[in-house]
N, C-alpha and C positions, 0 to 999 in steps of 0.2 A: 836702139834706145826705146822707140816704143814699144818693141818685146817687154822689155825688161821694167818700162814702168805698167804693163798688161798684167802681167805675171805678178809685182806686188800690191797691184790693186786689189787682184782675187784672192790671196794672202793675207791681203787685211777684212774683207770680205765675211770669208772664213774664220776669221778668228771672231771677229764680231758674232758672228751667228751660232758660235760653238760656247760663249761668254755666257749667256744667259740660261744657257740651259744647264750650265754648271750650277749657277744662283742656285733657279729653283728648286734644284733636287737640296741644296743646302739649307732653302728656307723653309722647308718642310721638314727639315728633319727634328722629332721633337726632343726637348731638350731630354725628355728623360730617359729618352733612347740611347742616350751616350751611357746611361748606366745599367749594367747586367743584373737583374733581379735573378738570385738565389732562386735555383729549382724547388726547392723544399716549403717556398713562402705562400704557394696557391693550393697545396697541397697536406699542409702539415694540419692535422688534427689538436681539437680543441684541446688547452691543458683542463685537467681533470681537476675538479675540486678537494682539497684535504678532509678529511671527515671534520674536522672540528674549522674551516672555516667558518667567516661571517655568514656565508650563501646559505647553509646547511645550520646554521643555529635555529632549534625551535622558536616558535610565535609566543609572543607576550601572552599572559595570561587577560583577560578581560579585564578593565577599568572600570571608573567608576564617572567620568568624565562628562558624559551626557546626559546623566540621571538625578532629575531635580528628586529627592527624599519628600513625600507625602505622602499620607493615608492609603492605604492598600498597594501601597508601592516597594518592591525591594531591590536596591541599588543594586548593584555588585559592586564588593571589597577585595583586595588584595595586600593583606598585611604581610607576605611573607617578604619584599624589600627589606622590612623591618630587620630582619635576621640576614645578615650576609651570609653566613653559613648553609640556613636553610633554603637562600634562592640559589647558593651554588649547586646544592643537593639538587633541587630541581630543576637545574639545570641539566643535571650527568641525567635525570628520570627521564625527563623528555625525550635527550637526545635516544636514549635506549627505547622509547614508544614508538620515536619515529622509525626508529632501524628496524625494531619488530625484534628486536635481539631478547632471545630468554638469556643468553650467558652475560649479556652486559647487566640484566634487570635484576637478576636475582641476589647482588651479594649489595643490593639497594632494599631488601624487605628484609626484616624482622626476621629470626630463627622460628618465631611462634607468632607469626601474622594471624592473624584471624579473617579468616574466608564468610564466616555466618555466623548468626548466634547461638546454634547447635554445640556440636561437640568439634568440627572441624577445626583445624589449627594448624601452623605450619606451613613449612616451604613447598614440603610435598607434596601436602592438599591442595596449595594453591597453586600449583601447576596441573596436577591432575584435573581439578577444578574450572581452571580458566583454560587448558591444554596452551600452557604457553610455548611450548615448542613450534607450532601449527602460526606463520605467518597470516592464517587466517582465521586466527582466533578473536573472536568477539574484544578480547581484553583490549586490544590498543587502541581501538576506536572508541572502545569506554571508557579506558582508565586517562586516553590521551583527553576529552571531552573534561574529566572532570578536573584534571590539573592545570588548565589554560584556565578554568572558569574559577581562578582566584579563592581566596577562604582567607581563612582569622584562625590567630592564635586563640588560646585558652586555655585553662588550668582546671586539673581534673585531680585535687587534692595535691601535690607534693609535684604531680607530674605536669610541663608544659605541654603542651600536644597543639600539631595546626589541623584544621580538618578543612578537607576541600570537597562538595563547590561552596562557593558561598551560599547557595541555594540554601543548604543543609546548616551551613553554619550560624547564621547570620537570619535562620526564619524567628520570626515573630513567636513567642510563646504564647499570643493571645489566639493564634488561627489555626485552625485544626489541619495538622497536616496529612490526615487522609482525608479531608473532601476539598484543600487549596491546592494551584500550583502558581509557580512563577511563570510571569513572561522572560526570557533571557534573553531580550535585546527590545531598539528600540524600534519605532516603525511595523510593526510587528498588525499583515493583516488582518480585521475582525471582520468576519463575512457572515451571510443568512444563511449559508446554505457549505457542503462540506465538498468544496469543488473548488473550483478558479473563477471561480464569481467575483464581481468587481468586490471590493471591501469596500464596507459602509463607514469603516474608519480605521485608524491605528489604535494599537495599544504599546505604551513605552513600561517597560520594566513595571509593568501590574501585576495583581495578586488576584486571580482570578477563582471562581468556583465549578470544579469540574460536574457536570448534570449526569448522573446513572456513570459511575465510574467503571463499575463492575463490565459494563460493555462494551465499555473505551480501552481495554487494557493495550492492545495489539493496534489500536484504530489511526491511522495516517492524519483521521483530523480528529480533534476534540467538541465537544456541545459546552463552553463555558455560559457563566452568567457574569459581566464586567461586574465594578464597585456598585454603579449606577442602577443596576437591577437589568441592566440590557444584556438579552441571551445572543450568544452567535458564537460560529464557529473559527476556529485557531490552528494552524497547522502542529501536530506532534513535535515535529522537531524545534520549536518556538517556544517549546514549555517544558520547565521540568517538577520533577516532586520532590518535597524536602525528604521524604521516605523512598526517594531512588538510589543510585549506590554511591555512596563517598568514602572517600580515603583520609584515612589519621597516621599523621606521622609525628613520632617523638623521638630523641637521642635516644642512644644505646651504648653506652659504654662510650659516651662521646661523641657518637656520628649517628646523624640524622639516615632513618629506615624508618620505611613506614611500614607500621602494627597494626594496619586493619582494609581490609575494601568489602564492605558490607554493605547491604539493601534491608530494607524493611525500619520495625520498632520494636 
């Protein structure tokens, strides 16, 4: 008898001591260990964007949104909303500046675009000219520069035409546009010296006067004179000229192509 109540003592013993160590292998198990994660989920590569996604749609063209209109001052405009047809048009130009595509660009110009005020003209010329084949052709950082910076309609006898930048479109006929430039944006540093020197101030969408242009053509900073008669230097890319290069576009047999990307007067 005492065998046998010896023997279920150690029996329950055992069973006690074998109980818990069940538990905590079970309370540690996390819960989302009971579900098998798909091999393919740590490893599958990002989905690709569609060309004509929202991610891949060009940048708004420049607003006018910050710029109080004053004396020596030139807002930026963007009438082409205006036209639904004309902001779908530039919307297909963009998307083609950004790709750097000559095959998507070109049945977007004119049969007889105009390259210069020479004799040049043409699809031709304007490839041979800008060598739009060549992803690294000068044209899409230029042509892209001047179609985000907004412009205005306008009528040129019988014909509507938009011309961009606004720089070009929208300058003052009282200011000479070989010795003014714009400022193109706001905050914009005016310094003493053509360097990274602190700025002695901003300038917001001013109409400044460039000093000895003829030496400035190539130059990273410019020598302006503000409204105020105060002289200091502007970085290059912060300014442009109404006689630098813009683009005119009008219908053609219905569908907006633009008829010109020209420089000078």
């Amino acid at each position: 008898m005492l065998i046998r109540i010896r023997i279920v003592a150690t029996l329950a013993v055992a069973a006690l001591l074998t109980a818990p160590a069940c538990d905590t292998r079970e309370s540690h198990r996390s819960p989302e260990s009971t579900t098998e994660v798909p091999a393919t989920t740590a490893s599958a590569p990002p989905v690709a964007q569609p060309p004509d996604s929202p991610a891949r749609q060009p940048s708004p063209p420049a607003s006018n949104q910050r710029c109080t209109p004053r004396e020596m001052t030139l807002c930026p405009v963007d009438e082409a909303p205006r036209d639904p047809g004309f902001a779908a048009y530039r919307t297909r130009l963009l998307e083609a500046i950004d790709r750097k595509d000559e095959t998507m660009l070109l049945p977007l110009l004119a049969d007889d675009i105009r390259v210069s005020f020479g004799g040049d003209g043409g699809t031709a010329d304007f490839q041979k000219h800008w060598k739009t084949s060549s992803p690294d052709s000068p044209l899409w950082s230029e042509l892209g520069t001047i179609v985000r910076s907004g412009g205005s309609f306008s009528s040129e006898g019988s014909t509507r035409m938009f011309w961009a930048p606004y720089v070009y479109s929208r300058w003052p006929d009282d200011v000479d546009a070989f010795e003014y430039v714009a400022v193109v944006r706001s905050g914009v540093a005016f310094r003493n010296r053509p360097d990274d020197a602190p700025a002695t101030r901003t300038l917001d969408w001013s109409i400044v006067r460039v000093l000895d242009p003829a030496s400035a053509a190539d130059a990273a900073w410019r020598h302006v004179r503000a409204a105020d008669g105060t002289e200091g230097w502007v970085s290059a890319n912060d300014l442009r000229s109404p006689i630098g290069y813009r683009a005119g576009f009008q219908q053609v047999n219905g569908e907006w192509r633009m008829t010109a990307l020209v420089a000078g007067d």
